[in-house]
C-alpha positions in Angstrom: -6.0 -26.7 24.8 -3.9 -27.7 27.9 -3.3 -24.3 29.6 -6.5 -22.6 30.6 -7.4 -19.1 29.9 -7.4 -16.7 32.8 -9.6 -13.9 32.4 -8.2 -11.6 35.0 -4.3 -12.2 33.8 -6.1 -11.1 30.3 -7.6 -8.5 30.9 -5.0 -7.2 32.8 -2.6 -7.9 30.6 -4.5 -5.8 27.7 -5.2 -2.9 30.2 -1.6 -2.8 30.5 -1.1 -2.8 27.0 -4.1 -0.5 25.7 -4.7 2.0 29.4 -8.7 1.1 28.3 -10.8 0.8 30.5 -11.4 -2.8 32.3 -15.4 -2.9 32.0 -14.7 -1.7 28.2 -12.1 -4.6 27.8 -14.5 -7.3 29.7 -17.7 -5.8 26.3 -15.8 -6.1 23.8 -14.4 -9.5 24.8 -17.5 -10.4 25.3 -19.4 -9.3 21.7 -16.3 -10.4 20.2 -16.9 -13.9 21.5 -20.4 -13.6 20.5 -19.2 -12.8 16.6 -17.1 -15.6 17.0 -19.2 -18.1 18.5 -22.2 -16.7 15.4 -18.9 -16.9 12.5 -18.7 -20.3 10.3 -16.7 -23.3 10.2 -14.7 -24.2 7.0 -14.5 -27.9 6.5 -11.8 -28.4 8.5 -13.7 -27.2 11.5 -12.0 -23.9 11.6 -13.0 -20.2 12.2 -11.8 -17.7 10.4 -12.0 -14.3 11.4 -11.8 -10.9 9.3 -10.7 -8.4 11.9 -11.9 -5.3 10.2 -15.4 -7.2 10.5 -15.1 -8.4 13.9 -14.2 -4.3 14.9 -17.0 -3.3 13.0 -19.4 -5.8 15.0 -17.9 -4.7 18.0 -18.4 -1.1 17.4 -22.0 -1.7 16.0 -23.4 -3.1 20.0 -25.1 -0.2 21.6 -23.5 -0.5 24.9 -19.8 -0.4 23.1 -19.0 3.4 24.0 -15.7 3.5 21.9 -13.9 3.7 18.8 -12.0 1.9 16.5 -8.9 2.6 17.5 -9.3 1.5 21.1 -11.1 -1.2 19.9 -8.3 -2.3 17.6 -6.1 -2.0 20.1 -8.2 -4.4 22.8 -8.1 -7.3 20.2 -4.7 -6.5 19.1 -3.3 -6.9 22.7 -5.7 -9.8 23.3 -4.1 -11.8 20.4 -0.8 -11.0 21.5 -1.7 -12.4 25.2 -3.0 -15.9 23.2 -0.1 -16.1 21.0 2.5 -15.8 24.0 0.5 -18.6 25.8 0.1 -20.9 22.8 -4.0 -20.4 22.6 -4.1 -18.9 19.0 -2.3 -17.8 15.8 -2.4 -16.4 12.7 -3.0 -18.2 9.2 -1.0 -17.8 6.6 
């Protein structure tokens, strides 16, 4: 991955995007790292992620005060930020 992630830009970007609120953004990037960093590899070394079960996970930490809407919308807005920099996509 040449271009590093910025936090801030991110989370700025998505609290432009969603109106959530920052510290809300920073937990559920946070558990949602943790999902991802607990998920599988296939055997070509890749992750795949179910988003209704990522949400779900999300929703299901104690200190997540929210619902699945805004929730949604965080990781919705977060995948659009990795897209437009080249960081992520979707499989087909």
């Amino acid at each position: 991955m040449s271009e590093q992630l910025n936090e801030q830009e991110l989370v700025n970007h998505i609290a432009s995007e969603t109106k959530a609120d920052e510290q809300l953004i920073k937990l559920v990037l946070k558990h949602e790292q943790a999902f991802i960093n607990n998920a599988k590899e296939d055997k070509n070394g890749e992750v795949e992620i179910d988003g209704d079960e990522l949400v779900d996970y999300v929703l299901s930490r104690p200190d997540v005060k929210s619902n699945e809407l805004v929730v949604e919308s965080i990781l919705d807005a977060e995948m659009d930020y990795l897209m437009d920099k080249g960081l992520a996509g979707y499989v087909e």
